[in-house]
Backbone as CSV, one residue per row, in Angstrom:
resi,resn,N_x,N_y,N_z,CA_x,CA_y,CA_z,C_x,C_y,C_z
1,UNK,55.156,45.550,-91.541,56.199,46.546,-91.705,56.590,46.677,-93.177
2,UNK,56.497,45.507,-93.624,56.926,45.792,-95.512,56.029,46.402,-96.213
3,UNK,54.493,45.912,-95.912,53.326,46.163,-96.639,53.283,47.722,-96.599
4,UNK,53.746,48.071,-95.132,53.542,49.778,-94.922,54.608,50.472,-95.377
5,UNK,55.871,50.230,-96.368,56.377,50.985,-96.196,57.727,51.174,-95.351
6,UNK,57.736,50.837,-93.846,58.492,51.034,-93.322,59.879,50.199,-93.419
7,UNK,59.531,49.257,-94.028,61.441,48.449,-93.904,61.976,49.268,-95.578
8,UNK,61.746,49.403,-96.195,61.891,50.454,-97.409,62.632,51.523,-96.856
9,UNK,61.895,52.528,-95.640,62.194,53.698,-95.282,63.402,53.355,-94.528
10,UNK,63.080,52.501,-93.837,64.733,52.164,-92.704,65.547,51.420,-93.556
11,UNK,65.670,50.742,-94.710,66.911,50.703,-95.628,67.025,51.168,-96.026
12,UNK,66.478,52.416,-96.591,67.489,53.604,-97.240,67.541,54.225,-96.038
13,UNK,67.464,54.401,-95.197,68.093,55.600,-94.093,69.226,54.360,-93.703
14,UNK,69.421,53.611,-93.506,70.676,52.792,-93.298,71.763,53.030,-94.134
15,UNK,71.356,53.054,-95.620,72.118,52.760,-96.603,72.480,54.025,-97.310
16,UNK,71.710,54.666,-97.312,72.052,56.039,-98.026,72.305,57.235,-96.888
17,UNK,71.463,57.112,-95.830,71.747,58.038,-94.881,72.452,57.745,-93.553
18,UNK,73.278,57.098,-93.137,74.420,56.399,-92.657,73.652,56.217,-91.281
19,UNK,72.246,56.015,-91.072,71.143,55.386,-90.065,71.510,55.853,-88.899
20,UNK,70.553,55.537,-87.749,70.749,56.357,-86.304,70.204,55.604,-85.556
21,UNK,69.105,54.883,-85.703,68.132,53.924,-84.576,69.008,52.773,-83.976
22,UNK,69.360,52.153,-85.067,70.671,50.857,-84.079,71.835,51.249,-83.642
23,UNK,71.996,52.320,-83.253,73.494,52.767,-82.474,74.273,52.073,-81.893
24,UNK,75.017,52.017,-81.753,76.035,51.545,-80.816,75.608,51.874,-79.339
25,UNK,76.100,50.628,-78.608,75.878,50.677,-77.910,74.013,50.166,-77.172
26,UNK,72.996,49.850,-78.283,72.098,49.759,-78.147,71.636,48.154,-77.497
27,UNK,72.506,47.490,-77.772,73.142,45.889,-77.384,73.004,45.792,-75.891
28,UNK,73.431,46.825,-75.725,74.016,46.828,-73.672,72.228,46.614,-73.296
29,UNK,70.944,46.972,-73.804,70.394,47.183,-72.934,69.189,45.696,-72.787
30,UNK,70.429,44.405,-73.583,69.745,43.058,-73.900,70.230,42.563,-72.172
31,UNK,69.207,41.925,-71.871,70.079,41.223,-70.579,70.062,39.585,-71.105
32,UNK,70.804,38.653,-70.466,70.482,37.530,-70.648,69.499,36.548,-71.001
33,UNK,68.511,37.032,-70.158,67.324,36.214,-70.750,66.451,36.603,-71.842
34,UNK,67.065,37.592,-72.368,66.232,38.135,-73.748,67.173,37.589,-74.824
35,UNK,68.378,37.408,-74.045,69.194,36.840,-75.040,68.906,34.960,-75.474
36,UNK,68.859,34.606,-74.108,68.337,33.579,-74.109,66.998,32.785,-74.664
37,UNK,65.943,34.009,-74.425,64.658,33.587,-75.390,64.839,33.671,-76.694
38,UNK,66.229,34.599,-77.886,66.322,34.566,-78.905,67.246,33.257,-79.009
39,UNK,67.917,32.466,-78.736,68.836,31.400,-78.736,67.356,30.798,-78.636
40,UNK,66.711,30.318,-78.257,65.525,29.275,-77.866,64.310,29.744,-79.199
41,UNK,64.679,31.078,-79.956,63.785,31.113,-80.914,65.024,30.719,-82.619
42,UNK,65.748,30.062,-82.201,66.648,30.226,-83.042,67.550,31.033,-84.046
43,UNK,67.418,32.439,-83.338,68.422,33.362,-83.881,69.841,32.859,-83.264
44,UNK,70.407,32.845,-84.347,72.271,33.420,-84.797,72.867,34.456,-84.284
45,UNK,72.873,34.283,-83.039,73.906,35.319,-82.659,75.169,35.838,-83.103
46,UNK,75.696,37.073,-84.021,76.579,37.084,-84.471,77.612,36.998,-83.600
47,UNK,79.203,36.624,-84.343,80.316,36.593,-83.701,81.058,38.185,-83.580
48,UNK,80.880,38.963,-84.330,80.846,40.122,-83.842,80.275,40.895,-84.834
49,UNK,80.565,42.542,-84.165,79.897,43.701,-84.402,80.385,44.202,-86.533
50,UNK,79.142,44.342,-87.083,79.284,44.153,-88.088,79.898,45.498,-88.490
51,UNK,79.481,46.364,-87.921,79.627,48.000,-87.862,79.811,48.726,-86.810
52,UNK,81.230,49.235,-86.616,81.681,49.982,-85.188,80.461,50.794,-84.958
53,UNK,79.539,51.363,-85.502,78.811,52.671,-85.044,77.555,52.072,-84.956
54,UNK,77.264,50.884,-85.072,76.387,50.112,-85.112,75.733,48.979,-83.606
55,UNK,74.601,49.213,-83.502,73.978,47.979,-82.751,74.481,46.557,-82.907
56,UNK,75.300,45.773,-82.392,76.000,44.497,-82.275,75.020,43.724,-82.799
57,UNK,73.873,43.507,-82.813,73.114,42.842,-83.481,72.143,43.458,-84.879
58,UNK,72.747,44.223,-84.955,72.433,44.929,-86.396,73.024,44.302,-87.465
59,UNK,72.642,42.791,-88.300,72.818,42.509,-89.897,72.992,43.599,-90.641
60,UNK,73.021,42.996,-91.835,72.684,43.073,-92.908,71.341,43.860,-93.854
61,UNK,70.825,43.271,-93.428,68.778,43.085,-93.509,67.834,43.662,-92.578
62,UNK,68.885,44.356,-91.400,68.241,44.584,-89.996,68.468,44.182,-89.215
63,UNK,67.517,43.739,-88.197,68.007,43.525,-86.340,67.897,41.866,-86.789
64,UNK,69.108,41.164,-86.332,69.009,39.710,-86.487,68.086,39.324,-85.512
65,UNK,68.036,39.129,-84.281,67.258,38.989,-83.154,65.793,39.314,-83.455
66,UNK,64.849,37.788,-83.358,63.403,37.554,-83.556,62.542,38.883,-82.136
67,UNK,63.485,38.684,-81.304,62.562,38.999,-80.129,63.772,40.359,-79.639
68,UNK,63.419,41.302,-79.700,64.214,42.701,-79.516,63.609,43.502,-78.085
69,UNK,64.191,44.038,-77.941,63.827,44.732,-76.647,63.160,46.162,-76.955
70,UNK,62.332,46.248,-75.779,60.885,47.437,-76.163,61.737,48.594,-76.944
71,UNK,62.866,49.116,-76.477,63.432,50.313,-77.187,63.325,49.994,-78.749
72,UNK,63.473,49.305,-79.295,63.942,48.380,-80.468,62.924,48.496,-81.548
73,UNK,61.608,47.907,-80.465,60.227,47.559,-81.341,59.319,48.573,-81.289
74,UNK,59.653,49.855,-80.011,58.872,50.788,-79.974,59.555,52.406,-81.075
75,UNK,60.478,52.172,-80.833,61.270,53.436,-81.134,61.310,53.384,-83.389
76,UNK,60.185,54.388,-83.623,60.109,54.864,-84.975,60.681,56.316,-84.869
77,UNK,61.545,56.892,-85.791,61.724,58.461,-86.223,60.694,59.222,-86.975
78,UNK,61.094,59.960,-86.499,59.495,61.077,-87.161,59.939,61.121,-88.674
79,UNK,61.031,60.607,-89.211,61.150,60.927,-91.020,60.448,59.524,-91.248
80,UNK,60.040,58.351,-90.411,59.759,57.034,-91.173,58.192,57.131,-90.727
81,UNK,57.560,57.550,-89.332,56.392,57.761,-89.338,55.918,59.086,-90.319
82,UNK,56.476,59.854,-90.599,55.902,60.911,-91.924,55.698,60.460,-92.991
83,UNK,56.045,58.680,-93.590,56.280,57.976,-94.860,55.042,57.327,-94.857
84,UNK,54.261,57.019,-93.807,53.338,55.943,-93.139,52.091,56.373,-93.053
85,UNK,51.261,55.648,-94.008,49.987,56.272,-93.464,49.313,55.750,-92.056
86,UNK,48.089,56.957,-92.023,48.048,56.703,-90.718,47.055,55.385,-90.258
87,UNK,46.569,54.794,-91.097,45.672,54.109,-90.568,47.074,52.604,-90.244
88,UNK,48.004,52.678,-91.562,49.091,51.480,-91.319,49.798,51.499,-90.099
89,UNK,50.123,53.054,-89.628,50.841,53.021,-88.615,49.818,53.323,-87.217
90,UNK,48.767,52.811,-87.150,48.111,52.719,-86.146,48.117,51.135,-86.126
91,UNK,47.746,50.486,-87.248,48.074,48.983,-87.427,49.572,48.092,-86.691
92,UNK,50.572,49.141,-87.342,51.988,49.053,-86.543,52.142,48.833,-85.529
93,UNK,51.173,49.758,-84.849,51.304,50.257,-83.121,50.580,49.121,-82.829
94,UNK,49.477,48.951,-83.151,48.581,47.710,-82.246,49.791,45.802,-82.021
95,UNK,50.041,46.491,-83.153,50.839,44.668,-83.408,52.055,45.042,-82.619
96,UNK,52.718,45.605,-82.581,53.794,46.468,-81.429,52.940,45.826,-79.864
97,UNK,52.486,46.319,-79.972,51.429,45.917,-78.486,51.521,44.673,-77.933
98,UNK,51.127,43.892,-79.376,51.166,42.299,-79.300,52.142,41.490,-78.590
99,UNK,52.911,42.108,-79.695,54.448,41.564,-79.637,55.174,41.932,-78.587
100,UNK,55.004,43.047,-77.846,55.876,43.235,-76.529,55.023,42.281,-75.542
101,UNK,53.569,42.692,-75.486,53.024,41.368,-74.579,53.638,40.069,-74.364
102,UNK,54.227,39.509,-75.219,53.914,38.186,-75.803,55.610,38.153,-75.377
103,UNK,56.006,39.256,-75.995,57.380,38.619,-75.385,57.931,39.245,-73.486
104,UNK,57.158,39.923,-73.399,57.067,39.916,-71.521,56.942,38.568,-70.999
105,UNK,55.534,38.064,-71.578,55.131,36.493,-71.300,56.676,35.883,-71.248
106,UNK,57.156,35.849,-72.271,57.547,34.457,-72.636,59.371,35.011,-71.757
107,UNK,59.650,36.269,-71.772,60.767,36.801,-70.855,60.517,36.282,-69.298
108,UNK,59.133,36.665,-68.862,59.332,36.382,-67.678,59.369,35.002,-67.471
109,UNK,58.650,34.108,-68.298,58.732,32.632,-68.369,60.299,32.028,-67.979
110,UNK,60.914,32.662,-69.094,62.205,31.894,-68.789,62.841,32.269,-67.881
111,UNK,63.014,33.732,-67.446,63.604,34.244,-66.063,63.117,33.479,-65.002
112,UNK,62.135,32.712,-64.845,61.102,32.229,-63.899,62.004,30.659,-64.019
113,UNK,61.930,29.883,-64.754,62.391,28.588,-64.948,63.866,28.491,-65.086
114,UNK,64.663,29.947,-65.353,66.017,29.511,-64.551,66.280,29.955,-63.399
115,UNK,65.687,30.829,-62.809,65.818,30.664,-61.514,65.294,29.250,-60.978
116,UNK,64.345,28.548,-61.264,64.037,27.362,-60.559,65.003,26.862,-60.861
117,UNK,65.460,26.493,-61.592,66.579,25.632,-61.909,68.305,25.819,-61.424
118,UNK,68.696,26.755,-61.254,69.670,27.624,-60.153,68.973,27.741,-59.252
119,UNK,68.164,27.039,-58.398,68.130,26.648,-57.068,67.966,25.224,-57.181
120,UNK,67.433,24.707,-57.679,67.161,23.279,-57.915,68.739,22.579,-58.241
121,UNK,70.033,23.647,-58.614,71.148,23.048,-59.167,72.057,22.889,-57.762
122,UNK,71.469,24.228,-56.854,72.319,24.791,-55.283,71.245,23.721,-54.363
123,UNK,70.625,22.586,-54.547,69.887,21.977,-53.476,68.667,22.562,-53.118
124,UNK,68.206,23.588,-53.288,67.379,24.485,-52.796,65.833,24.031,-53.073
125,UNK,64.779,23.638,-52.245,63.781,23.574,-52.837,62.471,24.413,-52.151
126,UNK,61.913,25.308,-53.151,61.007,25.799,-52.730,59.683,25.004,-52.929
């Protein structure tokens, strides 16, 4: 994302153009265990919202959260893909690919092992 260009393009549209992709409200669509796989990857959950008009987990620097949800990692604006060449932002997309894989894996993993464990806590054994 640096090499191409794109974290360049999304800090000045943050900073100079008062940004649009981390909205408010964009937070709601984390559930627990995504929250939970970023606590287990060691992100800092902030204590609060840095910017009323802002994504609750929107820093400074960007999205604090290692592991973001598909809206997050999929969603580019047509002014930051117009900055991008195309062979980088086909590169983008493939590693996009990766990375949602990888974190499905590792989402459903933990959804999977606390439910065992909230039954294993209620007596329950399957």
């Amino acid at each position: 994302m640096l090499e191409s260009g794109l974290v360049q393009a999304c800090a000045e549209c943050e900073t100079l153009e008062g940004g649009s992709c981390c909205g408010r409200g964009l937070e709601n669509h984390y559930d627990g265990y995504l929250l939970l796989v970023n606590l287990l990857l060691g992100a800092d959950l902030p204590a609060e919202r840095r910017d009323p008009r802002s994504c609750y987990f929107l820093g400074l620097m960007g999205c604090v959260l290692p592991a973001r949800h598909v809206l997050c990692v999929n969603y580019l604006c047509r002014k930051a893909t117009d900055r991008i060449d195309s062979k980088e932002l086909a590169l983008l997309r493939e590693l996009e690919g990766v990375q949602l894989e990888t974190l499905f894996r590792l989402h459903e993993r933990v959804r999977k092992r606390v439910k065992e464990l909230e039954n294993w806590s209620d007596g329950v054994v399957e």
